[in-house]
Every structure is written in structure tokens, then in C-alpha cells.
N, C-alpha and C positions, 0 to 999 in steps of 0.2 A: 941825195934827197934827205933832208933833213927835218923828221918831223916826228912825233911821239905818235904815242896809240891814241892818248886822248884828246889829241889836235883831229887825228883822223875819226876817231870815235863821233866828234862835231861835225865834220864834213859829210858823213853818209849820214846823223841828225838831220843835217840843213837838205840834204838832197830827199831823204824820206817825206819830210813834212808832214805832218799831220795824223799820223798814224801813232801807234800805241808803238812805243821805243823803249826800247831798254839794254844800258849796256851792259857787260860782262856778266849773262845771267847764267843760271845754272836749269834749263829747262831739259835739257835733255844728259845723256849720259857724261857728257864734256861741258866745259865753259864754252860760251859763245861770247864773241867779244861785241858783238851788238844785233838782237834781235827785235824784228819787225812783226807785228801784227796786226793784219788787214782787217778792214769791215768784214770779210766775207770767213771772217776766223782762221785763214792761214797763217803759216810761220815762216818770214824765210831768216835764214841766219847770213850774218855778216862777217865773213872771219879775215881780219886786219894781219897781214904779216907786211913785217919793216924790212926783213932780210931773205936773200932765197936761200940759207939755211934754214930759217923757221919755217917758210914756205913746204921745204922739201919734207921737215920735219913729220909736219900734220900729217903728211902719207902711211906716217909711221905711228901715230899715235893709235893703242889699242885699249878698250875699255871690258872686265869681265860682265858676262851674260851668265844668269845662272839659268839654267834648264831643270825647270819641275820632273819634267816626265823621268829624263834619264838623272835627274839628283848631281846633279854637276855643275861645277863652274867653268866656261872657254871662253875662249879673249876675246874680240872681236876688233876689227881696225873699224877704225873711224870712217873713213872712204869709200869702205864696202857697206856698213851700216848706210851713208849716204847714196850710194848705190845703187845695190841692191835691194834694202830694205827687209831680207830676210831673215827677220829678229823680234825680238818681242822691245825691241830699242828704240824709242821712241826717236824721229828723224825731221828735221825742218820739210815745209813742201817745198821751198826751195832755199838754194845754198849759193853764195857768192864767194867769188873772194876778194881783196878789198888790197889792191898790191902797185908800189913807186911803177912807176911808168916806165917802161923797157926794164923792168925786172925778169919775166919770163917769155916766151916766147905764146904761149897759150897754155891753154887751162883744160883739166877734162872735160868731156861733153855733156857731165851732169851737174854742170858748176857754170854757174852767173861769174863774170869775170868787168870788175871796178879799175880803175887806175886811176891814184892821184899824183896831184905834183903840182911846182909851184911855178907861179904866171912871175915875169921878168919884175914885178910889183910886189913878189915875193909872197902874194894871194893864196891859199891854198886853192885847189879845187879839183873836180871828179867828173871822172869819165865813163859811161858806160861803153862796155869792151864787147859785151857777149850778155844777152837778158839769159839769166839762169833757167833752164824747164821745169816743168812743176816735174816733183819725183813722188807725187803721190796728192790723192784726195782726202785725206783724212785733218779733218780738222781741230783745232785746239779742244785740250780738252779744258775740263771746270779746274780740276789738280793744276793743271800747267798756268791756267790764266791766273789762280791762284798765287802760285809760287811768283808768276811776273811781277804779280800786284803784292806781295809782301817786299821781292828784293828793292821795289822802286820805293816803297814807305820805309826802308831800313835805311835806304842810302839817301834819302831825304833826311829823314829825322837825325841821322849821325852828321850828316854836313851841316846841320844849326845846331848843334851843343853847344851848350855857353861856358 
């Protein structure tokens, strides 16, 4: 399967429609390689892997939480923040993954699971695998819709410099 992030980044665009999109933002404590935001204020995240090393990788990726009470910093994995939820880590309401077609066998049970791949026409296109669960009620906040809405005026404004 041969297709970049920003080919696929297009594909779950065209398949969202109409919603507030934005790729590679920084909303929570990781990059997201492309997030969704609903009329009803949710978040889900879209995270695009090309290979089932990178796939395997995100298992692995861990981001520090500092703790007020006990004055500490501890690590936290990405997977269990999605999870579990039990952090002060801000977490999409739902999470996908966004993965070449016969790359995994399945996905955990708190992950929305995409596959694309390309039609004899050479077409890209997208498959819902498994609709993601919501992993929580908590809705965008003003900070975060904020942050969306500067990254999407910065990558505007830098893609028309003259």
C-alpha cells in the first residue's frame, strides 16, 4: 500500500465532511494526526499509521503528568490515558485508528478502527472497520477550541506566503 499521511489525511477529510477538521494538531498531550470536532462539542482523534511498526509503536508512546498534590512528575502511556482516563490528560471522546487494509488483525475495544486502500483504479478510499465508543462525556473545552482554531490560521496563513 502505497500512500503518504497526507493522502490519508484527505481521505478521512472527504469521509468526515463537514465538521470542524484539523490535521496534525497538538490538542492534547500528543500530536494527533487529524482531529474531529462535532456540533455536539466532542473530539474524536484520527491517528494514521502506514506501518505495523508505527502501529505497534503508539502502544509505547508515554507522555509526563505532573501531580500538584504529591509535587511530581510520572509518565503516563498514551493507551492507558485513552483508556482509562485516569489523569488530569486531557483524552479525545473517541479515538480511531486509521490503518492499510489487512495490516492488523484488530484493534482494542476502546478504539474506532478505519482501513484504507486502493480500488483496481488506483482510487484511494475508506473503510469503517469497528465505530470507535465514546470514552467519555466531557466536552471541548474554550482552551482547546482555541488552540484548534490558531493551529488551522497558522497553517493557512503559512501555506500563502508570497
Amino acid at each position: 500500500m502505497n500512500a503518504t499521511e497526507q493522502e490519508v489525511q484527505q481521505l478521512v477529510f472527504r469521509h468526515l465532511r463537514g465538521e470542524i477538521i484539523s490535521p496534525s494538531s497538538m490538542v492534547f498531550a500528543w500530536e494527533a494526526d487529524v482531529i474531529n470536532v462535532r456540533r455536539n462539542f466532542y473530539i474524536s482523534e484520527y491517528e494514521i499509521k502506514l506501518t505495523r511498526s508505527d502501529y505497534l509503536a503508539d502502544f509505547r508512546k508515554d507522555f509526563p503528568e505532573w501531580n500538584w498534590e504529591l509535587r511530581e512528575k510520572k509518565s503516563r502511556l498514551k493507551h492507558d490515558v485513552l483508556q482509562r482516563g485516569d489523569t488530569n490528560l486531557k483524552r479525545p471522546n473517541k479515538f480511531y485508528f486509521v490503518l492499510p487494509k489487512d495490516m492488523v488483525e484488530g484493534v482494542p475495544d476502546y478504539c474506532g478502527w478505519l482501513e484504507f486502500y486502493r480500488l483496481g483504479n488506483g482510487y484511494l478510499t475508506l473503510q469503517l472497520r469497528r465505530k470507535a465508543p465514546l470514552l467519555h462525556k466531557d466536552k471541548i473545552t474554550l482552551e482547546q477550541l482555541y488552540q484548534i482554531a490558531r493551529s488551522l490560521t497558522k497553517r493557512h496563513w503559512d501555506a500563502i506566503k508570497p
